[in-house]
Backbone as a chain_set.jsonl record, in Angstrom:
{"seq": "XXXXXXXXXXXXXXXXXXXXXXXXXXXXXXXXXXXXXXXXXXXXXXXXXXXXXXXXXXXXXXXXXXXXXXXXXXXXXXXXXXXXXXXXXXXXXXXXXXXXXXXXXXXXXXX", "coords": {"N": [[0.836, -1.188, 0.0], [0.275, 2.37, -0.364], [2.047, 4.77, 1.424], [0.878, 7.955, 2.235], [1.244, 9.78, 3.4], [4.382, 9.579, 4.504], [7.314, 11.363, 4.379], [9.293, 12.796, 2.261], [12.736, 12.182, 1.854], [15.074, 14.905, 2.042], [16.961, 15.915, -0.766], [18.613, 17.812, -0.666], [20.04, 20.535, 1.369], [18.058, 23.421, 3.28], [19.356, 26.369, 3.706], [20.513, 29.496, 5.92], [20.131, 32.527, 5.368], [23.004, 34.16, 6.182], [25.091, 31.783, 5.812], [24.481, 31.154, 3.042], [25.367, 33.508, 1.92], [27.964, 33.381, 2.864], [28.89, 31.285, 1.302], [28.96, 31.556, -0.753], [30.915, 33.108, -1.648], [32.948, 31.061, -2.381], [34.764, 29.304, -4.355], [34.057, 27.7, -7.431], [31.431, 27.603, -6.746], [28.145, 27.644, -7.664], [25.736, 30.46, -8.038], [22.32, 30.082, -8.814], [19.422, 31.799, -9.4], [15.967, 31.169, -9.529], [13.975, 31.99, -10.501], [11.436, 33.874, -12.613], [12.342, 35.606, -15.738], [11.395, 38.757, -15.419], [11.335, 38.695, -12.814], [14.068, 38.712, -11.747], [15.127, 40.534, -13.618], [14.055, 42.42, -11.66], [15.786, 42.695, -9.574], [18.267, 40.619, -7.845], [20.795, 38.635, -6.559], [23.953, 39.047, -6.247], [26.019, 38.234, -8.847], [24.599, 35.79, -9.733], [22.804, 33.345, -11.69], [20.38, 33.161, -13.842], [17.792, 30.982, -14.108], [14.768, 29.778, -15.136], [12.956, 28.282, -13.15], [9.982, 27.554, -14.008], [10.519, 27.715, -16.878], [9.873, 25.4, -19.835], [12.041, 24.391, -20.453], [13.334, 24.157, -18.758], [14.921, 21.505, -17.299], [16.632, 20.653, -19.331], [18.795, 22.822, -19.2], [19.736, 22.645, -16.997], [20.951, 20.54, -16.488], [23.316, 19.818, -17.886], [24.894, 21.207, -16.739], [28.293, 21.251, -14.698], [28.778, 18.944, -12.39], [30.018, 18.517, -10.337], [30.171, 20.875, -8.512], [29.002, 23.382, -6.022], [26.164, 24.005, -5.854], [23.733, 26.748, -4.989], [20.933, 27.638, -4.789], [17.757, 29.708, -5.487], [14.692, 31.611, -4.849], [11.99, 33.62, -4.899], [10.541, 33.213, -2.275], [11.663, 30.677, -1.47], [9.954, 28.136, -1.795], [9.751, 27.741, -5.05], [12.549, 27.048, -5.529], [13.277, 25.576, -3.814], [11.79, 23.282, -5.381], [13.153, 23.043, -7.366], [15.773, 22.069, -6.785], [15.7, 19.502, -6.006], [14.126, 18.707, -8.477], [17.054, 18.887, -9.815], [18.409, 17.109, -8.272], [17.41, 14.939, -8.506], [18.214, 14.246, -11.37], [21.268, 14.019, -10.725], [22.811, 15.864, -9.401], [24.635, 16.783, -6.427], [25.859, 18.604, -4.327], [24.28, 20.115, -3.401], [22.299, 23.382, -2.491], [19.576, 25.488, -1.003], [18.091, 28.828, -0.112], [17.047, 29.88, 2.58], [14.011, 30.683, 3.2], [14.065, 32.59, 0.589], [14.485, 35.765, -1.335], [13.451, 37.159, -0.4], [13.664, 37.423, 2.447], [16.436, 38.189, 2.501], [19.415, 39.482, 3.55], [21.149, 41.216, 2.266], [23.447, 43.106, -0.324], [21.471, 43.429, -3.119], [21.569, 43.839, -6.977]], "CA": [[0.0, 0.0, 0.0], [0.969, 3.584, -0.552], [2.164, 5.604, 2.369], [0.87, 9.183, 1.352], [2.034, 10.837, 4.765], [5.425, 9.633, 4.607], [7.893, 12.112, 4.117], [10.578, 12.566, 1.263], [13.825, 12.488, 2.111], [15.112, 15.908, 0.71], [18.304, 15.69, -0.991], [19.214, 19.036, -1.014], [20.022, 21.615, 2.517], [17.966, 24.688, 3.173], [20.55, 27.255, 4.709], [20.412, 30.756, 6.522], [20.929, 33.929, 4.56], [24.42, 34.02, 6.271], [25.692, 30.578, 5.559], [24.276, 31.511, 1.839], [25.912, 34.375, 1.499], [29.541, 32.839, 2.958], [28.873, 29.982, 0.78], [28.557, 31.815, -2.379], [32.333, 33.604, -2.003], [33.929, 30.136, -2.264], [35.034, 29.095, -5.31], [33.263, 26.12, -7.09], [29.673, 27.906, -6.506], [27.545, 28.548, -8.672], [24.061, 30.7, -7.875], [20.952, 30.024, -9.39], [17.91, 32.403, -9.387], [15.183, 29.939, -10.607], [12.488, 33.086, -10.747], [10.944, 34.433, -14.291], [13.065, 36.376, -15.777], [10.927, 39.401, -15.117], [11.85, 38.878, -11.344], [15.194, 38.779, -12.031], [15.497, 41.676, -13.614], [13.734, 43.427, -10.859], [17.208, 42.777, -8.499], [18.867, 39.96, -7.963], [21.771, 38.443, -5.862], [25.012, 39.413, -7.434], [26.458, 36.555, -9.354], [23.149, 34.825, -9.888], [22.312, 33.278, -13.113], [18.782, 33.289, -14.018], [17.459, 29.705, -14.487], [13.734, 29.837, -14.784], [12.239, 26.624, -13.047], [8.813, 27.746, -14.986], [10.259, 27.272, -18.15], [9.742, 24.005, -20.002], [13.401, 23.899, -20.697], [14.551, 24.222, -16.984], [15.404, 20.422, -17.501], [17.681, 20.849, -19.922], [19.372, 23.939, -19.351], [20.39, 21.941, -16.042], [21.656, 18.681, -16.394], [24.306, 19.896, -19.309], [25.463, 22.001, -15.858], [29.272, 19.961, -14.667], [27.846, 18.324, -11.466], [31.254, 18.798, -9.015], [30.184, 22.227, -8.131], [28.315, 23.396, -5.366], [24.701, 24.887, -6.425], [23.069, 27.497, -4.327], [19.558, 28.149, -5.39], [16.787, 30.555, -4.629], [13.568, 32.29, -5.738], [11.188, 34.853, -3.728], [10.418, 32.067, -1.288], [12.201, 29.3, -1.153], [9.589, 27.5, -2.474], [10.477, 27.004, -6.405], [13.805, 26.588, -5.493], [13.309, 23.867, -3.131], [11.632, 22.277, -5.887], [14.657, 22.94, -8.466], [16.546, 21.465, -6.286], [14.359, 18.42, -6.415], [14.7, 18.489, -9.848], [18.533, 19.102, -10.096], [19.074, 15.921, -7.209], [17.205, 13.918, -9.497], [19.311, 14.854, -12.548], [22.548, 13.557, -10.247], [23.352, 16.771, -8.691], [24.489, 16.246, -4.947], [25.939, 19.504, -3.773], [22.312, 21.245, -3.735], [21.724, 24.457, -1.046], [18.454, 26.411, -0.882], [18.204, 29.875, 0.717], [15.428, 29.443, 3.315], [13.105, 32.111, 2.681], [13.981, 33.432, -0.666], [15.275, 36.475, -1.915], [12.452, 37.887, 0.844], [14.594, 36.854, 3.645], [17.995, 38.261, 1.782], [19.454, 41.309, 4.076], [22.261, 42.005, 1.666], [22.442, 43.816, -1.062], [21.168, 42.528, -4.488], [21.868, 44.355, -7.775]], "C": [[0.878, 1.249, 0.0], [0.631, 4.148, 0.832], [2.105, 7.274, 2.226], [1.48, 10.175, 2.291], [3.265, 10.48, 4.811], [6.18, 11.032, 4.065], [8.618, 12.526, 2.95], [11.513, 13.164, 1.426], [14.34, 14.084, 1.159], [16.664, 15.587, 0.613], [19.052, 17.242, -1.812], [19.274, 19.577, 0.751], [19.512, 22.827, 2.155], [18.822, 25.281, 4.28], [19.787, 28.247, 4.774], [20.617, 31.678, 5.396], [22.71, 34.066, 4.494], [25.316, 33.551, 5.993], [25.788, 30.869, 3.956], [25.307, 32.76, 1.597], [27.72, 34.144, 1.767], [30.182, 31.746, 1.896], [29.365, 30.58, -0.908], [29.913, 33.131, -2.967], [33.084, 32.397, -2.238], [34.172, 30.192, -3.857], [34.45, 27.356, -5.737], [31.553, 26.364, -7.276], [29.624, 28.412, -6.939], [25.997, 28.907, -8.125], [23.324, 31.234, -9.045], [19.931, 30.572, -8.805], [16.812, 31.07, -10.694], [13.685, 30.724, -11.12], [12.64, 33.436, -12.564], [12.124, 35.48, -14.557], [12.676, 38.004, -15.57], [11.333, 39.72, -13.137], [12.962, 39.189, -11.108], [16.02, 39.996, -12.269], [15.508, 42.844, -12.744], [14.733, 43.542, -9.0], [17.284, 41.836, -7.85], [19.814, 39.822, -7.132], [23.272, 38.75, -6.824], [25.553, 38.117, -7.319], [25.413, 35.393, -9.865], [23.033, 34.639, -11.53], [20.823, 33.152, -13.274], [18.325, 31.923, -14.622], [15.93, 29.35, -14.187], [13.178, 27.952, -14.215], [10.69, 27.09, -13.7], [8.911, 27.558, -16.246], [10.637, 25.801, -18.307], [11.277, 23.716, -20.166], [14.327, 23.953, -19.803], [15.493, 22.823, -17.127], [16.84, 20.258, -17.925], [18.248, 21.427, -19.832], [20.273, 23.197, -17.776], [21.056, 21.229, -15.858], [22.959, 18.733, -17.339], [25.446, 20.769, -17.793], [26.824, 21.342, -15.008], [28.22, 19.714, -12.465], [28.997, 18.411, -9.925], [31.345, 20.23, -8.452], [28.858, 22.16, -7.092], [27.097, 24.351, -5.733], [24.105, 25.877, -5.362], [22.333, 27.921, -5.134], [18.859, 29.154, -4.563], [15.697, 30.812, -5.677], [13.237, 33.397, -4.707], [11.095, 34.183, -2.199], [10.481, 31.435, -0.603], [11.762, 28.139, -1.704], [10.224, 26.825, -4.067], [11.644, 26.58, -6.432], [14.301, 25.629, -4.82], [12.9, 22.633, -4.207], [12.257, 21.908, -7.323], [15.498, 22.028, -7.892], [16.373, 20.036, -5.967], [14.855, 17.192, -7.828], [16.175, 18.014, -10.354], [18.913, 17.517, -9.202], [18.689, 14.945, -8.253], [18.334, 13.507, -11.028], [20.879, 14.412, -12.255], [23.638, 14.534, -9.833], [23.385, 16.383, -7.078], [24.968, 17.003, -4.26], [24.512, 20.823, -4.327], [22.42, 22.414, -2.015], [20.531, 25.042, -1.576], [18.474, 27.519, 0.233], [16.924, 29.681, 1.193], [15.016, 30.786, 3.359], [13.113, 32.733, 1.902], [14.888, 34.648, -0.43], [14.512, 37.712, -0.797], [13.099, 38.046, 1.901], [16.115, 37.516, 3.729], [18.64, 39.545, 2.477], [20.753, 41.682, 3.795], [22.214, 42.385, 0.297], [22.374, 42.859, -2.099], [21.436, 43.614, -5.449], [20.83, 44.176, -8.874]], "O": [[2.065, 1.191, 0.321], [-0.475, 4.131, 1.372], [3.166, 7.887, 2.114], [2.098, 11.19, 1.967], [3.737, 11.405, 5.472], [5.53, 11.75, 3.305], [7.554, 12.591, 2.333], [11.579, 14.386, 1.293], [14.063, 14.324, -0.016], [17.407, 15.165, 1.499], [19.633, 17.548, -2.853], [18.488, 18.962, 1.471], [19.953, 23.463, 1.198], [18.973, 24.849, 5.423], [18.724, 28.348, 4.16], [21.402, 31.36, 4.503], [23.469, 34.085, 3.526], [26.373, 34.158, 5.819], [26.909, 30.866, 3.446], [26.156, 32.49, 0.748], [28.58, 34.63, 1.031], [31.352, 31.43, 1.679], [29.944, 30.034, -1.847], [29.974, 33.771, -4.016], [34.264, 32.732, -2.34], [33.741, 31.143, -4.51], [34.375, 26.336, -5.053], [30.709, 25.609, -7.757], [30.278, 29.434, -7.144], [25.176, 28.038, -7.831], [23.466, 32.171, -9.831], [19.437, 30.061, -7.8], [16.885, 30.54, -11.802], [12.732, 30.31, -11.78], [13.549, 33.296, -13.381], [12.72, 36.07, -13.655], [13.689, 38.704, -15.54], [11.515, 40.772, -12.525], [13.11, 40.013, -10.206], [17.005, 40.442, -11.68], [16.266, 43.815, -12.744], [14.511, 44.088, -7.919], [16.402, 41.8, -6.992], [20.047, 40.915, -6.616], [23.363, 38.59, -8.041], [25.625, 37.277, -6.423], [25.681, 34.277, -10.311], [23.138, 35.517, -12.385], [20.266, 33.002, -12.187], [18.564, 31.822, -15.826], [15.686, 28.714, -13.162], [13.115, 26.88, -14.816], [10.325, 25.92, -13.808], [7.927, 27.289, -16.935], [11.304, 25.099, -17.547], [11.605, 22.554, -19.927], [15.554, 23.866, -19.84], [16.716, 22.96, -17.08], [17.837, 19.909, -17.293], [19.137, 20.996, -20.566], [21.488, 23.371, -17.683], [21.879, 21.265, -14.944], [23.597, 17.695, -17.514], [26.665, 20.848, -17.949], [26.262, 20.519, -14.286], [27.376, 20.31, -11.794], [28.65, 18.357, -8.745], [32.388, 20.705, -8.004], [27.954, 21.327, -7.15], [27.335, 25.551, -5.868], [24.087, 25.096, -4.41], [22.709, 28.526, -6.138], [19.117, 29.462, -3.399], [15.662, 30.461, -6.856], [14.006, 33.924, -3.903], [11.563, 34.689, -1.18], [9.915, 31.261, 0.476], [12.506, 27.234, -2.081], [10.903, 25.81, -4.223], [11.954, 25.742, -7.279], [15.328, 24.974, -4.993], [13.326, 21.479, -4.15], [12.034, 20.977, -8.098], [15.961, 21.145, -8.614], [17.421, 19.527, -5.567], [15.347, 16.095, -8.092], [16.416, 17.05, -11.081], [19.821, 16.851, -9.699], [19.513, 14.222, -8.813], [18.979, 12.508, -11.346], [21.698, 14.39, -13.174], [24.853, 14.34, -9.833], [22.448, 15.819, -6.512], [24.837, 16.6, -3.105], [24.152, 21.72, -5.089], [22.573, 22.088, -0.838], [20.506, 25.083, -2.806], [18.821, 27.221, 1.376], [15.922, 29.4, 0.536], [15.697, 31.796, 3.542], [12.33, 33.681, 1.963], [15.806, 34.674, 0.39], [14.955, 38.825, -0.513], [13.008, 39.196, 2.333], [16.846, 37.429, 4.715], [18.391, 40.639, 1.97], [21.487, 42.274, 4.587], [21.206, 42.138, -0.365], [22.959, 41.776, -2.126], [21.603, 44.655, -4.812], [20.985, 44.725, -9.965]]}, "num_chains": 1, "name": "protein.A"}
């Protein structure tokens, strides 16, 4: 029988703002905005590439990405980017971060 309340393991970490933002001077890391590009434009984390998880070609635009690097994602949220990250684990990504709370949460600057 199907267990619909079980959980699913997540195979990604949501981090702090702080941790995110220490994380994302290393070398190795790459950040992903997974918002529309309309959001994007409207200011952004510096360094961020714009990787819509709404478009149909998020898939692809991902998995071609080398996989020995550490990912830091986000959106407004946290949401879509928890579930990029989802996506991306599936795909055989295994250094996955998520900024917990989005770009909402973010108390440095953006560009």
């Amino acid at each position: 029988m199907f267990n619909f309340f079980s959980a699913k393991t997540k195979k990604y970490e949501d981090i702090p703002s702080g941790t995110f933002h220490d994380m994302m001077l290393q070398p190795d890391t790459v950040i992903i905005d997974v918002r529309t590009a309309g959001e994007f434009t409207g200011g952004k984390i510096r360094g961020a590439r714009n990787l819509d998880i709404m478009s149909a070609s998020f898939a692809n635009q991902v998995k071609n990405l080398p996989k020995d690097k550490v990912y830091l994602l986000y959106c407004r949220s946290g949401n879509r980017s928890g579930q990029a990250c989802d996506i991306m684990a599936d795909l055989g990504f295994e250094k996955l971060k998520n900024l917990s709370g989005g770009i909402m949460r973010w108390p440095f600057e953006t560009v």
